[in-house]
ZADO-1210 file (C-alpha; in nm, 4 decimals, padded with zeros to 6 digits):
<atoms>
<atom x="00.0000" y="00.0000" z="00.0000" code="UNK" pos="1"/>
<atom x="00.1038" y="00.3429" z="-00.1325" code="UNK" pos="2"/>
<atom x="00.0496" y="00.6461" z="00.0784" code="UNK" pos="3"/>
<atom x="-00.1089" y="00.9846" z="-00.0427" code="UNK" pos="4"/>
<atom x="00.2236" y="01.2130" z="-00.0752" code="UNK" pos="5"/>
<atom x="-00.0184" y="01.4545" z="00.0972" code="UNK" pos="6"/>
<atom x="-00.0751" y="01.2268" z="00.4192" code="UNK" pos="7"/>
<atom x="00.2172" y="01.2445" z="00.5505" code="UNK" pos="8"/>
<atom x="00.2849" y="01.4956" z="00.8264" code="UNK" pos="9"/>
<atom x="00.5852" y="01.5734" z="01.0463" code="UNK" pos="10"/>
<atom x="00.8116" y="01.5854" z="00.7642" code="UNK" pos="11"/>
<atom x="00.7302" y="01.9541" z="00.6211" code="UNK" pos="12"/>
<atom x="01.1410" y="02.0014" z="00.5258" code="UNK" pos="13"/>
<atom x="01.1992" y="01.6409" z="00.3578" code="UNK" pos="14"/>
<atom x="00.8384" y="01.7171" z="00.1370" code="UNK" pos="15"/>
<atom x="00.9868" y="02.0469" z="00.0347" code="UNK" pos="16"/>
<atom x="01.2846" y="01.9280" z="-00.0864" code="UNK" pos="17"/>
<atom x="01.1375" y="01.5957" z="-00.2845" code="UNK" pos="18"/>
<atom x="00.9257" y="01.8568" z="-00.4108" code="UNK" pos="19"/>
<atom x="01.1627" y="02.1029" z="-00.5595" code="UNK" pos="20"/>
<atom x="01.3928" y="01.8667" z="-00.6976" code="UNK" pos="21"/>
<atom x="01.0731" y="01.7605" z="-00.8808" code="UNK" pos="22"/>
<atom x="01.0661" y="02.1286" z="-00.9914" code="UNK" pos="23"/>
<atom x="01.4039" y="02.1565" z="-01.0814" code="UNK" pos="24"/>
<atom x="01.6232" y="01.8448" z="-01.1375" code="UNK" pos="25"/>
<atom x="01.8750" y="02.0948" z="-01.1906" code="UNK" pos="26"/>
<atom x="01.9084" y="02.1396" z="-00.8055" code="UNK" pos="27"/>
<atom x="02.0610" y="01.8146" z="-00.8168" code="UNK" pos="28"/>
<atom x="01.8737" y="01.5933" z="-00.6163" code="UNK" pos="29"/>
<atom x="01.8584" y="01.5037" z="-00.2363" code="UNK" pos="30"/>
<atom x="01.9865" y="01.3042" z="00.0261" code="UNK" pos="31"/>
<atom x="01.7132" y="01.2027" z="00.2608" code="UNK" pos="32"/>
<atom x="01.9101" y="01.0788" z="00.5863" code="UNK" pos="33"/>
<atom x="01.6805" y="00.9253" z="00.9184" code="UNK" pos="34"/>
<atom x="01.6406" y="00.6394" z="01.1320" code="UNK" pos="35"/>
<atom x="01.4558" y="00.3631" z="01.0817" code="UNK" pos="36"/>
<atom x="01.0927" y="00.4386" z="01.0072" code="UNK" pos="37"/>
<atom x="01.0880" y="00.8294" z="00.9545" code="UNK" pos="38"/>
<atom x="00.9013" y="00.7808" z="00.6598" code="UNK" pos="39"/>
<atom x="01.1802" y="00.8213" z="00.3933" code="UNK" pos="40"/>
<atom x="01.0809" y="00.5182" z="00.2030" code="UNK" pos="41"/>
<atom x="00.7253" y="00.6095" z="00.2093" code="UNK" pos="42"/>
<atom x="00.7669" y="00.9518" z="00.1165" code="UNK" pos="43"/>
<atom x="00.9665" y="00.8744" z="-00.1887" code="UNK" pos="44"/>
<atom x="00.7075" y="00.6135" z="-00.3118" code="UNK" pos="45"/>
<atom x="00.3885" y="00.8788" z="-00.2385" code="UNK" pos="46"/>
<atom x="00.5470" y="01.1382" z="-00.4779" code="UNK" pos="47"/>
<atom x="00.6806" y="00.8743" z="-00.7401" code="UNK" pos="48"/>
<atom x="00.2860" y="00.7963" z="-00.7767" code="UNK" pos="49"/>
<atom x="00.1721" y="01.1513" z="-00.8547" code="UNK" pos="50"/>
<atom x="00.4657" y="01.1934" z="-01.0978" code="UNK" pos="51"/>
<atom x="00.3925" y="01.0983" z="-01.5231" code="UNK" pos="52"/>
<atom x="00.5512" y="00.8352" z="-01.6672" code="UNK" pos="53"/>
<atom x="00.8855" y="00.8577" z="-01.8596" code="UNK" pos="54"/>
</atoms>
């Protein structure tokens, strides 16, 4: 099960970032750093899903 990007809370500054890169891949992409079961994973997969395919 996939997660709606927009249901996940407590991670305002990781969502930015995933978001902007989306923006502008010129930024050069992001490191997403975090223990085990900050959401990382999850967040990654909820914005992959609203994104077109290539």
């Amino acid at each position: 099960m996939i997660f709606p990007f927009t249901a996940i809370v407590g991670q305002e500054d990781m969502k930015l970032g995933l978001i902007l890169n989306v923006i502008d891949p010129t930024i050069g992409g992001l490191l997403i750093t975090g223990e085990k079961g900050t959401g990382k994973s999850t967040a990654v997969r909820a914005l992959a899903e609203l994104l077109p395919e290539m």
